[in-house]
PyMOL Python script that loads the backbone (N, CA, C, O; Angstrom):
from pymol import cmd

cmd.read_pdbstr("""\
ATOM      1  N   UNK A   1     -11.248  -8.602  -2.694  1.00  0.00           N
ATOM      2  CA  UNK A   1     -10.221  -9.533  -2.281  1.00  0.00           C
ATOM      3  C   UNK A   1     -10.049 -10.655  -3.302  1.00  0.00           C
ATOM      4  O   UNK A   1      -9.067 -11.397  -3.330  1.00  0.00           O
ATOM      5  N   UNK A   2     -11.261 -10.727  -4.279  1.00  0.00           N
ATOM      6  CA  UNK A   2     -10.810 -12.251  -4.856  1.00  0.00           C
ATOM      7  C   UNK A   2      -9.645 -11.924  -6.454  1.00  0.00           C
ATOM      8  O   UNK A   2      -9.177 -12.804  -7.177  1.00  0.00           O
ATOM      9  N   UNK A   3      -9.486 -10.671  -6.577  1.00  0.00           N
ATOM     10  CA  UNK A   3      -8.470 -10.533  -7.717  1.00  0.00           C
ATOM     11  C   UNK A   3      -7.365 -11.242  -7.437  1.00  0.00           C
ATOM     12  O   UNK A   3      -6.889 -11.091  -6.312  1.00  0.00           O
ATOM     13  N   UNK A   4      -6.764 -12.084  -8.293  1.00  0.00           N
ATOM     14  CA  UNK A   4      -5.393 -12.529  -7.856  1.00  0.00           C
ATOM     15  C   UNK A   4      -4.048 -12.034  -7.576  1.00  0.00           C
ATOM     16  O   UNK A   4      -3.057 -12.639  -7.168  1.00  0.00           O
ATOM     17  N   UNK A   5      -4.265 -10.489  -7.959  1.00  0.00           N
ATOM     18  CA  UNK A   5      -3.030  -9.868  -7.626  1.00  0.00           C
ATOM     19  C   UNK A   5      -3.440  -9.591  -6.209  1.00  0.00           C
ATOM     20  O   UNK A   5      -2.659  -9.941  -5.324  1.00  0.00           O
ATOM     21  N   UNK A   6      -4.018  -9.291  -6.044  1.00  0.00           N
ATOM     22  CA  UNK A   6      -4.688  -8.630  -4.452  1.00  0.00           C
ATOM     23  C   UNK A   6      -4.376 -10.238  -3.393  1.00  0.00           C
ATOM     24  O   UNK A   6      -3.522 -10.365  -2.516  1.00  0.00           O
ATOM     25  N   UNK A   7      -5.216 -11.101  -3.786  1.00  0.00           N
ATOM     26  CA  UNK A   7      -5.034 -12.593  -2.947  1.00  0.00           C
ATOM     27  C   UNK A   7      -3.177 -12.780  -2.645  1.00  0.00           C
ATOM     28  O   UNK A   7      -2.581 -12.901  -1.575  1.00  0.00           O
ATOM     29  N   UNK A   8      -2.657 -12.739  -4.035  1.00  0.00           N
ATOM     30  CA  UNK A   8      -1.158 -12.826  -4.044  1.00  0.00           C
ATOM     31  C   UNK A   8      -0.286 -11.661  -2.727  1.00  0.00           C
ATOM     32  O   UNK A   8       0.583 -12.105  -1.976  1.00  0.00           O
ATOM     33  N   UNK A   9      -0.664 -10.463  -2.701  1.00  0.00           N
ATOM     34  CA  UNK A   9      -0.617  -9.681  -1.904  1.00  0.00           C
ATOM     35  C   UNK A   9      -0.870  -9.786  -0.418  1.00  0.00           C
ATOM     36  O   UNK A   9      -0.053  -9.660   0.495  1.00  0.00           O
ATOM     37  N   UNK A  10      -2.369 -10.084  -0.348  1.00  0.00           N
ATOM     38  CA  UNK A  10      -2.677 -11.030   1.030  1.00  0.00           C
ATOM     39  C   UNK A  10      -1.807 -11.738   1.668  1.00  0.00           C
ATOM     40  O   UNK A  10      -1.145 -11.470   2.671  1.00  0.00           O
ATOM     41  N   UNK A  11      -1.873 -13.068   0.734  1.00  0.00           N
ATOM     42  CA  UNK A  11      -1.052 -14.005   1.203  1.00  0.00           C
ATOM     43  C   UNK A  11       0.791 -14.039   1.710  1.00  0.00           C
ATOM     44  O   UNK A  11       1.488 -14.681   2.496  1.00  0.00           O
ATOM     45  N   UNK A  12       0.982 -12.878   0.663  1.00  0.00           N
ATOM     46  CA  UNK A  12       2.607 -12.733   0.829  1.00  0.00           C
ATOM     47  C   UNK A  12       2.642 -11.939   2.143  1.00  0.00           C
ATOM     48  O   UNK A  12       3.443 -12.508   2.886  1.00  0.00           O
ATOM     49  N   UNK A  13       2.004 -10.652   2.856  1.00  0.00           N
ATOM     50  CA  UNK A  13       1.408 -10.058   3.681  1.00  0.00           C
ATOM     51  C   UNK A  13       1.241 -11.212   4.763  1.00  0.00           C
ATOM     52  O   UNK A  13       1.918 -11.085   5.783  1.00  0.00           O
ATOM     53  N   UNK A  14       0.710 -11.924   4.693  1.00  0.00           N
ATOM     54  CA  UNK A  14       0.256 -12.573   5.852  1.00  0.00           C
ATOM     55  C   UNK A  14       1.518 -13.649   6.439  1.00  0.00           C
ATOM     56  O   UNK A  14       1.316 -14.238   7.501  1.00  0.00           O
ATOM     57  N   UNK A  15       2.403 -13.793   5.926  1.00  0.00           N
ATOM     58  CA  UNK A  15       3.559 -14.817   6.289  1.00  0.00           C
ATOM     59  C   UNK A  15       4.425 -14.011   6.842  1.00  0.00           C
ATOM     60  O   UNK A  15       5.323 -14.602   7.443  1.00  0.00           O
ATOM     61  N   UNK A  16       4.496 -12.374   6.855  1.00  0.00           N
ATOM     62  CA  UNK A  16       5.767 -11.458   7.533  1.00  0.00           C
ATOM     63  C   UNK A  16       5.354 -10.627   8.428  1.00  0.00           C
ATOM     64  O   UNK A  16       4.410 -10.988   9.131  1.00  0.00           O
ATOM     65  N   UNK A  17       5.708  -9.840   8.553  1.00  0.00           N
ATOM     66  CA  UNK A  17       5.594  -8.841  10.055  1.00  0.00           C
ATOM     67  C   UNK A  17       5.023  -7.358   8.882  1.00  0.00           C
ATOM     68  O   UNK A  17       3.987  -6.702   8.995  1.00  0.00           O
ATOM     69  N   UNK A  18       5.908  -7.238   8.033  1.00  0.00           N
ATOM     70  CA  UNK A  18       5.956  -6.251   7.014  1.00  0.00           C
ATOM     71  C   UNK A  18       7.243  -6.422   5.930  1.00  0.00           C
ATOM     72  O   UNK A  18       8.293  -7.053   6.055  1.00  0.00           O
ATOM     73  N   UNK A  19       6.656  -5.485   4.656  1.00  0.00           N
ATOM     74  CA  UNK A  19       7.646  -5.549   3.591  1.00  0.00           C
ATOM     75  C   UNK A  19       7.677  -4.641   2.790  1.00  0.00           C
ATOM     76  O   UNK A  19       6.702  -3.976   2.440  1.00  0.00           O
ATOM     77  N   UNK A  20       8.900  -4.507   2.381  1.00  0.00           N
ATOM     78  CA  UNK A  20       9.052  -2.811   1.299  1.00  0.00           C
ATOM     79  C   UNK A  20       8.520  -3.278   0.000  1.00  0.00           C
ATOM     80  O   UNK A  20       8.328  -4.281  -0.687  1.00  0.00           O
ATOM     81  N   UNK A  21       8.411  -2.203   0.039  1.00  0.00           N
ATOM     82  CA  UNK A  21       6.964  -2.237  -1.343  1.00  0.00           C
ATOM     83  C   UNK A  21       8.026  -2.736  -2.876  1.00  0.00           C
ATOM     84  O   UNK A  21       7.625  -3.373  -3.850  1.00  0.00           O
ATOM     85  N   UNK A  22       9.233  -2.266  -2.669  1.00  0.00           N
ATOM     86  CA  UNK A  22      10.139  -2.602  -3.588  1.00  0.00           C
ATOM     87  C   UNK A  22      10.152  -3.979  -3.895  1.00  0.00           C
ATOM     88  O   UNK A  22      10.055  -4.513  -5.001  1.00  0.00           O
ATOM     89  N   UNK A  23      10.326  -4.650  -2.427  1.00  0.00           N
ATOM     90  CA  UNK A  23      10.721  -6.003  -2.627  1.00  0.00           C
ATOM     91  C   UNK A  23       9.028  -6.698  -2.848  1.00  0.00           C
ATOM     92  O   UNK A  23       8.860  -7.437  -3.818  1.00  0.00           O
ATOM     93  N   UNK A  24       8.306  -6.523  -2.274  1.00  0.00           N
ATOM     94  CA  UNK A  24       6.598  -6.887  -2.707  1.00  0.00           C
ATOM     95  C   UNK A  24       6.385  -7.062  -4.317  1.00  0.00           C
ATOM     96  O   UNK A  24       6.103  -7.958  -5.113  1.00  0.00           O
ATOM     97  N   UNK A  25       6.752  -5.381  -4.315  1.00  0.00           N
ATOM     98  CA  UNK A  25       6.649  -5.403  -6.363  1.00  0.00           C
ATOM     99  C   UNK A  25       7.685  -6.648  -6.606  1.00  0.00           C
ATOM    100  O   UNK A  25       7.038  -7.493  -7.225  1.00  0.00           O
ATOM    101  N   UNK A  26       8.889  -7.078  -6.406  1.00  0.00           N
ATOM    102  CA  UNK A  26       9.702  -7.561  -7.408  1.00  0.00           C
ATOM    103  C   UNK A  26       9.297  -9.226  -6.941  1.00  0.00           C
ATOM    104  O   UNK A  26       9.461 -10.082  -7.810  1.00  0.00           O
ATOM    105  N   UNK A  27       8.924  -9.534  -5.971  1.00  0.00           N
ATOM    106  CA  UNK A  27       8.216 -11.148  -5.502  1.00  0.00           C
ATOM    107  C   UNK A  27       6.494 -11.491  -5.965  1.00  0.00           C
ATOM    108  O   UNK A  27       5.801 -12.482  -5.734  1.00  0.00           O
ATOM    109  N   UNK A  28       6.270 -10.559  -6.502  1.00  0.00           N
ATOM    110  CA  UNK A  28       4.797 -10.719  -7.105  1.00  0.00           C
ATOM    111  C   UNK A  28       4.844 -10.282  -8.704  1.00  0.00           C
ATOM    112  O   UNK A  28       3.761 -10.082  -9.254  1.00  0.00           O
ATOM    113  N   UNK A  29       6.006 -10.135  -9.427  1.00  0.00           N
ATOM    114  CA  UNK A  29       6.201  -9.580 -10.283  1.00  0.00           C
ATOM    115  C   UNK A  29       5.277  -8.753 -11.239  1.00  0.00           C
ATOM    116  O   UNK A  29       4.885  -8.913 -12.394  1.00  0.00           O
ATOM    117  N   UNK A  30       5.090  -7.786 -10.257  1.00  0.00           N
ATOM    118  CA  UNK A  30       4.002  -6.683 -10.575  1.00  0.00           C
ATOM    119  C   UNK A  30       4.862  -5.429 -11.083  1.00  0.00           C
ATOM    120  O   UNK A  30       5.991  -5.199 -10.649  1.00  0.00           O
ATOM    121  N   UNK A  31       4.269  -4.706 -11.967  1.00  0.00           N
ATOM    122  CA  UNK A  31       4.434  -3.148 -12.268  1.00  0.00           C
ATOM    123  C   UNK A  31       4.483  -2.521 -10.806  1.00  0.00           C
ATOM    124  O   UNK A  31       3.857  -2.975  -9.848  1.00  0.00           O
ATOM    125  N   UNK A  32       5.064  -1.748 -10.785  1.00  0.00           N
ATOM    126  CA  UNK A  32       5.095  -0.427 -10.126  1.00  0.00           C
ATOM    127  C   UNK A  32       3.481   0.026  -9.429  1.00  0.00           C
ATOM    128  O   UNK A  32       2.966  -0.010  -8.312  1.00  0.00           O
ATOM    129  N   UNK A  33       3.095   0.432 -10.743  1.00  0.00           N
ATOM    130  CA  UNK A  33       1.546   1.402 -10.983  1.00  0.00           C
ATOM    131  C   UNK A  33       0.683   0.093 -10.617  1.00  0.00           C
ATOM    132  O   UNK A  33      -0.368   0.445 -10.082  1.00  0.00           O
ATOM    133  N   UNK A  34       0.790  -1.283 -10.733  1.00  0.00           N
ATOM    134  CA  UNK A  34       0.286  -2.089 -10.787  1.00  0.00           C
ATOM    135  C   UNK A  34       0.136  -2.185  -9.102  1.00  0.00           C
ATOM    136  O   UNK A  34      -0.962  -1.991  -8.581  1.00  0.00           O
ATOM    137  N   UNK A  35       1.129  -2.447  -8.436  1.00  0.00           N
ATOM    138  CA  UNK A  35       1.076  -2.666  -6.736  1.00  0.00           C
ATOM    139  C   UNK A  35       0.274  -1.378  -6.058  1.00  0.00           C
ATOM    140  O   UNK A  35      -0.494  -1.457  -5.099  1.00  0.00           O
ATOM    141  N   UNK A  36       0.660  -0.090  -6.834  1.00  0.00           N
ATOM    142  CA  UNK A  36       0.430   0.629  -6.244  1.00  0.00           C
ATOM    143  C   UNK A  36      -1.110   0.964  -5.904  1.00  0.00           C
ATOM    144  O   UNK A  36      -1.766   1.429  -4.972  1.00  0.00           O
ATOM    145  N   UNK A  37      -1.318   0.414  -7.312  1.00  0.00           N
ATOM    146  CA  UNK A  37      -3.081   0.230  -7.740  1.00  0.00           C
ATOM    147  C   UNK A  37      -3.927  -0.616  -6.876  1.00  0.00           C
ATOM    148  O   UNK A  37      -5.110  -0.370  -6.641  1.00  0.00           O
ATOM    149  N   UNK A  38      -3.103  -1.877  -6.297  1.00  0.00           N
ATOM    150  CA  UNK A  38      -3.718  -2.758  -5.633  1.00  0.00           C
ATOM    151  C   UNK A  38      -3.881  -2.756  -4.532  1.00  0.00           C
ATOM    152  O   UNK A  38      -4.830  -3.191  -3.879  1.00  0.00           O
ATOM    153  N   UNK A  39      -2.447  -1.984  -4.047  1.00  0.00           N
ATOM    154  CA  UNK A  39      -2.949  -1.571  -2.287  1.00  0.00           C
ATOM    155  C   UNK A  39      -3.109  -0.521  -1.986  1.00  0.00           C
ATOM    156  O   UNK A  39      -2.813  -0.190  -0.838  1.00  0.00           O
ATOM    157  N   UNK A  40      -3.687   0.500  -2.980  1.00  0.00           N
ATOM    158  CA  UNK A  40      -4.556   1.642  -2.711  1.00  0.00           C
ATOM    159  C   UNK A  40      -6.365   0.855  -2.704  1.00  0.00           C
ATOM    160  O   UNK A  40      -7.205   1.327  -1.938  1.00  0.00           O
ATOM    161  N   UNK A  41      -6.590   0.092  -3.306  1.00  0.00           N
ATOM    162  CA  UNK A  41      -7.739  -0.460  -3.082  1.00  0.00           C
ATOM    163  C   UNK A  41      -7.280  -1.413  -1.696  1.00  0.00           C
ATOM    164  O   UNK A  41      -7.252  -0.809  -0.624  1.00  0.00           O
ATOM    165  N   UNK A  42      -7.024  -2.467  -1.701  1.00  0.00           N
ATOM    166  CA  UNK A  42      -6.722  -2.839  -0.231  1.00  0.00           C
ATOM    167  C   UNK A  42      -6.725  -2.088   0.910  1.00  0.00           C
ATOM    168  O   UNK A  42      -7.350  -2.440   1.911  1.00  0.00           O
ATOM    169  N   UNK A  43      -5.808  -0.657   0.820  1.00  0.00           N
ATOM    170  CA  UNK A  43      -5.618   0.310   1.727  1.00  0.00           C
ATOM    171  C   UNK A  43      -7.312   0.527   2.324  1.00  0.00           C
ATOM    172  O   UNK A  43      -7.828   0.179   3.385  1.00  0.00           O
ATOM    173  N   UNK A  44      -7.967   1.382   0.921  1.00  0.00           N
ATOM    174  CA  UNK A  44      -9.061   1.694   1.657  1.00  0.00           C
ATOM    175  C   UNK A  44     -10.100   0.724   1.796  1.00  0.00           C
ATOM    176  O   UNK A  44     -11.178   1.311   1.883  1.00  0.00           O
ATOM    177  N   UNK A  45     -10.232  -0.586   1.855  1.00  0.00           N
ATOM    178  CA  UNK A  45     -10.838  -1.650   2.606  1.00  0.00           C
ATOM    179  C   UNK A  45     -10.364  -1.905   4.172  1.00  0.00           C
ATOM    180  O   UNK A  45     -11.017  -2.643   4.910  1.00  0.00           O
ATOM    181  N   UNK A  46      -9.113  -1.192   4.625  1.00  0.00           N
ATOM    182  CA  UNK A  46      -8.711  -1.449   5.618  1.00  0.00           C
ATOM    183  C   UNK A  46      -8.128  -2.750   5.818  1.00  0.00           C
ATOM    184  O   UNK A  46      -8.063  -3.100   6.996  1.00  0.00           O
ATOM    185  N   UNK A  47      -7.770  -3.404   5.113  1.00  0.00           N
ATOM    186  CA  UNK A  47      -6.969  -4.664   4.492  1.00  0.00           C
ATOM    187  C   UNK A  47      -5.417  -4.577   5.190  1.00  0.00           C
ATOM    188  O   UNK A  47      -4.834  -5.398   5.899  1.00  0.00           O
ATOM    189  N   UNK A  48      -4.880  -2.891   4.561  1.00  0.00           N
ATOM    190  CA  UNK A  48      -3.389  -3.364   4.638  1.00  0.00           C
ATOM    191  C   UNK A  48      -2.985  -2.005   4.841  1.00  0.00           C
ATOM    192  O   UNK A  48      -3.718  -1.146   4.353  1.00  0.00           O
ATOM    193  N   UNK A  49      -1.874  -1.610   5.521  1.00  0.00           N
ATOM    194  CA  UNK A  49      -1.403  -0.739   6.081  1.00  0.00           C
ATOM    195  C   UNK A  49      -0.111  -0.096   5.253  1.00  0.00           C
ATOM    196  O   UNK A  49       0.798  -0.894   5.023  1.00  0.00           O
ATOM    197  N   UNK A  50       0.060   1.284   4.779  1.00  0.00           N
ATOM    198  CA  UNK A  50       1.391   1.714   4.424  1.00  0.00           C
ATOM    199  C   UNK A  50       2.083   2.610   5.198  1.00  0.00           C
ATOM    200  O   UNK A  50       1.317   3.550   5.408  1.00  0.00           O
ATOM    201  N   UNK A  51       3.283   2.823   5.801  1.00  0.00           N
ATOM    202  CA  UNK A  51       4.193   3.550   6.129  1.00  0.00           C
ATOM    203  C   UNK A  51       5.666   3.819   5.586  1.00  0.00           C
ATOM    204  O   UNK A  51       6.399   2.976   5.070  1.00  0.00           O
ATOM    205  N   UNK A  52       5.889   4.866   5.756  1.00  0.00           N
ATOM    206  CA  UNK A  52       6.992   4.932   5.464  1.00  0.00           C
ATOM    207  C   UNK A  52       8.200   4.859   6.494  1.00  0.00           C
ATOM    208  O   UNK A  52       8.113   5.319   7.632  1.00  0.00           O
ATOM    209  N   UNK A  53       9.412   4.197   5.957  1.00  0.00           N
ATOM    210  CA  UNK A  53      10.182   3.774   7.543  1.00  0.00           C
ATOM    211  C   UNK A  53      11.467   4.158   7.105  1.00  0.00           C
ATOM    212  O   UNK A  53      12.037   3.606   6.164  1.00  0.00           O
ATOM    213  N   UNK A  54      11.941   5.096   7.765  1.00  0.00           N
ATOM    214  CA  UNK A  54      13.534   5.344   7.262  1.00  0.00           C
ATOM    215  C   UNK A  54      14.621   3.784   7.472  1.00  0.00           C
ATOM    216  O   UNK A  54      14.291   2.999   8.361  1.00  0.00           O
ATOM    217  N   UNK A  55      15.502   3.559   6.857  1.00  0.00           N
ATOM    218  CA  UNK A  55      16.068   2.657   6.615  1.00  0.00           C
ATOM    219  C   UNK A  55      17.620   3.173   5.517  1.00  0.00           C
ATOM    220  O   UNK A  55      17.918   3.191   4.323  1.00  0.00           O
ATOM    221  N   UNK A  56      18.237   3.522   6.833  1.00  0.00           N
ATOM    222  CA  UNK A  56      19.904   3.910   6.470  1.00  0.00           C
ATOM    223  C   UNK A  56      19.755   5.614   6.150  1.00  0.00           C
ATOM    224  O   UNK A  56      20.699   5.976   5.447  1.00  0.00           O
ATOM    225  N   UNK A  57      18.971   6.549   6.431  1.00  0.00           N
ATOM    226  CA  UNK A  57      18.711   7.779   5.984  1.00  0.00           C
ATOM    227  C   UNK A  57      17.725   7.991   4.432  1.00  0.00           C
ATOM    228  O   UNK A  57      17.585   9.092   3.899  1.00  0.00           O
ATOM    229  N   UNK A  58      17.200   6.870   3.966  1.00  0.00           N
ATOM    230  CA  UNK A  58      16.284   7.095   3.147  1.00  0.00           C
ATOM    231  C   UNK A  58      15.137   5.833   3.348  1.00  0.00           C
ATOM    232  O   UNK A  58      15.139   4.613   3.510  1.00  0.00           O
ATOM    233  N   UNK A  59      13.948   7.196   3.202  1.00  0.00           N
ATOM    234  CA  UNK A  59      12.693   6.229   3.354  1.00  0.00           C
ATOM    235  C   UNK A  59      12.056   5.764   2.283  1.00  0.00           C
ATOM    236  O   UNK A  59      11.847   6.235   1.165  1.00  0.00           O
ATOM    237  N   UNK A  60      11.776   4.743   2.819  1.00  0.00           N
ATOM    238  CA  UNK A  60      11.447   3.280   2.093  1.00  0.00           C
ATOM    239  C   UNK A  60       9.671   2.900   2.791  1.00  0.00           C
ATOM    240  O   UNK A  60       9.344   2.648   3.951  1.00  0.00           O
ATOM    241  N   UNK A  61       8.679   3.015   1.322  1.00  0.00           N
ATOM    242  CA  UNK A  61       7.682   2.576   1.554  1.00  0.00           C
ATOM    243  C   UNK A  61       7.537   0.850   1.931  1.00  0.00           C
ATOM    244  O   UNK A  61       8.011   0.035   1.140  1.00  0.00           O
ATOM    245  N   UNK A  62       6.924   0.447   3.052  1.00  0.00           N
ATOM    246  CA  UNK A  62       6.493  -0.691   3.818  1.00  0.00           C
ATOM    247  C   UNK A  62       4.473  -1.063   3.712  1.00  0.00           C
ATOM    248  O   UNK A  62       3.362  -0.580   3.933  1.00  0.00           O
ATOM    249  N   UNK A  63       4.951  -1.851   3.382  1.00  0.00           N
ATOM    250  CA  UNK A  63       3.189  -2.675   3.638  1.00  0.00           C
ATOM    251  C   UNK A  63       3.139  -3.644   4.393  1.00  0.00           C
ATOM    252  O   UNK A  63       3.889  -4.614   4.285  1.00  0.00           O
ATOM    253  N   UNK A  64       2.193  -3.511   5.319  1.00  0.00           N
ATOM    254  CA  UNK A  64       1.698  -4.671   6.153  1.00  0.00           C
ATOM    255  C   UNK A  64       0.270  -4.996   6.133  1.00  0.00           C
ATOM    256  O   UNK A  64      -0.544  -4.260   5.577  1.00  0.00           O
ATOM    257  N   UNK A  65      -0.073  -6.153   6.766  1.00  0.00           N
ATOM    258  CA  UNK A  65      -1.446  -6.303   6.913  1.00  0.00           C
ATOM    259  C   UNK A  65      -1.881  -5.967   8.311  1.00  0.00           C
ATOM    260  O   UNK A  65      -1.271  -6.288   9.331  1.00  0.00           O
ATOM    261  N   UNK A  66      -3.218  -5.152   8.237  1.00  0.00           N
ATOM    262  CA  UNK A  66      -3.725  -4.323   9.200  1.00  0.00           C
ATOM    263  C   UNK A  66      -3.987  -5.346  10.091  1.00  0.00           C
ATOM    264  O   UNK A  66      -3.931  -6.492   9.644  1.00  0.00           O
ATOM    265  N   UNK A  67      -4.288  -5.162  11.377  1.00  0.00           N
ATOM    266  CA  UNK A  67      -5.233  -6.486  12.091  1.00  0.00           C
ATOM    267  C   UNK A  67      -6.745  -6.902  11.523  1.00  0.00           C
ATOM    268  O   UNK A  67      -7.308  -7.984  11.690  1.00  0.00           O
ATOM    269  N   UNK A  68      -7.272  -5.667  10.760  1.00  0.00           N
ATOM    270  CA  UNK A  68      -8.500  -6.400  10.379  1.00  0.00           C
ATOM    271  C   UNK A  68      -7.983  -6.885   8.974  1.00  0.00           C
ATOM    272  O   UNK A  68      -8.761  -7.718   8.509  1.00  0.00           O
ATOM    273  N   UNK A  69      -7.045  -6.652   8.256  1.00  0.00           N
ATOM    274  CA  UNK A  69      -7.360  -7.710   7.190  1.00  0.00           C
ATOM    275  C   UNK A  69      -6.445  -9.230   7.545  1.00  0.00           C
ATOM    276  O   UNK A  69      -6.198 -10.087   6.696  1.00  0.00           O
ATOM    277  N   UNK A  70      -6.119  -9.280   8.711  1.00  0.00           N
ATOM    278  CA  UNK A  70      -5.133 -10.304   9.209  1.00  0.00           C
ATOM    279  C   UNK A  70      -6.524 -11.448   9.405  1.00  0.00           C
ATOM    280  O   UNK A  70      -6.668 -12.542   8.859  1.00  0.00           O
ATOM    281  N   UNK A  71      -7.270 -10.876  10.199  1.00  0.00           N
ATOM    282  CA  UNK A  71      -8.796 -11.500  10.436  1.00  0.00           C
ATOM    283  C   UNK A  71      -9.181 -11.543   8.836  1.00  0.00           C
ATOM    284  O   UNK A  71      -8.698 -12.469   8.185  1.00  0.00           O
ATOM    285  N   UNK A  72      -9.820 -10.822   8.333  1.00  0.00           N
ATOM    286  CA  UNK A  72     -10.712 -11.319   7.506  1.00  0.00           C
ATOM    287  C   UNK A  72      -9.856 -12.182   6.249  1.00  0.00           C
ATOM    288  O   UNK A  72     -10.293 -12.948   5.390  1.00  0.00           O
ATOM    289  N   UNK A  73      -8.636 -11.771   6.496  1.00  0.00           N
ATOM    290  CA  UNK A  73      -7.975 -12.889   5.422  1.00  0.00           C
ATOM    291  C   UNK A  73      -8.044 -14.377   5.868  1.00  0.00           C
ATOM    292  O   UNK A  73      -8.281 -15.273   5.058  1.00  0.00           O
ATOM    293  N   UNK A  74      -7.829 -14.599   7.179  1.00  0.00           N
ATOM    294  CA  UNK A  74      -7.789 -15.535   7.708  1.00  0.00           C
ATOM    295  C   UNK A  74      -9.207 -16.313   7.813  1.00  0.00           C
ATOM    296  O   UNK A  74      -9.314 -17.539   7.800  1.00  0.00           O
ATOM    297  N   UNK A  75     -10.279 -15.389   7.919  1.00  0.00           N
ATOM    298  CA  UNK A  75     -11.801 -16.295   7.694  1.00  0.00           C
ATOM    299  C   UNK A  75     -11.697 -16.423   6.151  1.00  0.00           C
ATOM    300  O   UNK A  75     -12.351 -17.369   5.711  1.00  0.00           O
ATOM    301  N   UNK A  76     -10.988 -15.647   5.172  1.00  0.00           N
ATOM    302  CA  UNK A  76     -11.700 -16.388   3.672  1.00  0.00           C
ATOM    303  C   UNK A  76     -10.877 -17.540   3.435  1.00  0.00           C
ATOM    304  O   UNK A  76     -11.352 -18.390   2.682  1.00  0.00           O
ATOM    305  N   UNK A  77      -9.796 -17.732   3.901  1.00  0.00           N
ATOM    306  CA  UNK A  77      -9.031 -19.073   3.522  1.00  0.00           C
ATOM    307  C   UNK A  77     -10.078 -20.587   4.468  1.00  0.00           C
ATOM    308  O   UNK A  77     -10.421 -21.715   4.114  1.00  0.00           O
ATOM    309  N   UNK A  78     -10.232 -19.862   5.601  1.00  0.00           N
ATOM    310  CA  UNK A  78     -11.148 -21.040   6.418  1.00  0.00           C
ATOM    311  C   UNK A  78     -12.293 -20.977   5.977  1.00  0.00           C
ATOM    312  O   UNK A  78     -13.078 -21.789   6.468  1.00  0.00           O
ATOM    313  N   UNK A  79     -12.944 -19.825   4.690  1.00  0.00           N
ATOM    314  CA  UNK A  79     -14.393 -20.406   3.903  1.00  0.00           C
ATOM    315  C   UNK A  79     -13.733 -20.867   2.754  1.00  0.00           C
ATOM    316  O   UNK A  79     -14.317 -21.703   2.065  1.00  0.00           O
ATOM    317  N   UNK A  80     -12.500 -20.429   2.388  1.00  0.00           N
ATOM    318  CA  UNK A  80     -12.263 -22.032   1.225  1.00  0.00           C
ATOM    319  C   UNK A  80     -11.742 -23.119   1.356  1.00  0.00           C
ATOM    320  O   UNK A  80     -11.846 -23.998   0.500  1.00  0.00           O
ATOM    321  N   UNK A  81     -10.921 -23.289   2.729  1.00  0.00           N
ATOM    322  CA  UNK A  81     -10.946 -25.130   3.060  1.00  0.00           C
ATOM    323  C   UNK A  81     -12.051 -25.304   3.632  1.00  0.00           C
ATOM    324  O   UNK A  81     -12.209 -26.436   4.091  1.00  0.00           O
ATOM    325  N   UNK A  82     -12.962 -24.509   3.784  1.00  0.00           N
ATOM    326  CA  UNK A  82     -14.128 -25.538   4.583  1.00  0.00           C
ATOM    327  C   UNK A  82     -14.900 -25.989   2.890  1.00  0.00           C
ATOM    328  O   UNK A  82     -15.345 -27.127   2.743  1.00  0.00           O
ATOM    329  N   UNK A  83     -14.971 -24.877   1.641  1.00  0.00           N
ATOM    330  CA  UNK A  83     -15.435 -25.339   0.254  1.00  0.00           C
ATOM    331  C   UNK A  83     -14.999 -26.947  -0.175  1.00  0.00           C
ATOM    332  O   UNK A  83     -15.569 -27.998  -0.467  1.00  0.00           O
ATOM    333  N   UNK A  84     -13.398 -26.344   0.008  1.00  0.00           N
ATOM    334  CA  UNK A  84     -12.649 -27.574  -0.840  1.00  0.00           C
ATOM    335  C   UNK A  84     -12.404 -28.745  -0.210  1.00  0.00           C
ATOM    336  O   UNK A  84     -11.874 -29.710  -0.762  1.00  0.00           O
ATOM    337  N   UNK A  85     -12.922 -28.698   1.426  1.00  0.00           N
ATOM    338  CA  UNK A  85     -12.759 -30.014   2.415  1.00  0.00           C
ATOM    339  C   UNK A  85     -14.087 -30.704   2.433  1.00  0.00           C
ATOM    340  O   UNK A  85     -14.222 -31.864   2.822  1.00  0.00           O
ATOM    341  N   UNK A  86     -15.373 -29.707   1.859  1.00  0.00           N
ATOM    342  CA  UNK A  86     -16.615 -30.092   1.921  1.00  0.00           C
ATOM    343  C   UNK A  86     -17.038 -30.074   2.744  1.00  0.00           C
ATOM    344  O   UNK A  86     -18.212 -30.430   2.843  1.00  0.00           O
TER     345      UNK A  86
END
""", "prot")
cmd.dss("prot")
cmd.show_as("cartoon", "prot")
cmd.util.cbc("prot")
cmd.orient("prot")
């Protein structure tokens, strides 16, 4: 979790319901191979969830955050304001 593309991912993840991987890649301005790389590791931490969701007759890959990485994202931000609050 502490790579910054991955944190960046998290965090964008954690403010929506879900998001196409299109628009993910182009708001994190990541490669392609690059996102894909990151939430295949996320994926199998159980972090973050992919489906595919039709949308107008063509499907469109979606990422969300699983409920357990909704939790454990949410305890590492509350072990770094509890760091940076002292």
């Amino acid at each position: 979790m502490h790579s910054p593309n991955r944190l960046a991912i998290l965090a964008t993840l954690n403010r929506v319901q879900h998001v196409a991987f299109a628009d993910l890649r182009e708001s994190l301005n990541l490669t392609a191979p690059e996102l894909s790389r990151q939430i295949a590791i996320l994926e199998k931490e159980g972090m973050v969830e992919v489906a595919k969701l039709r949308v107008k007759r063509v499907a469109v890959t979606h990422v969300r955050l699983s409920d357990t990485g909704r939790e454990r994202f949410a305890s590492y931000l509350a072990d770094l304001h509890a760091i940076v609050d002292g």
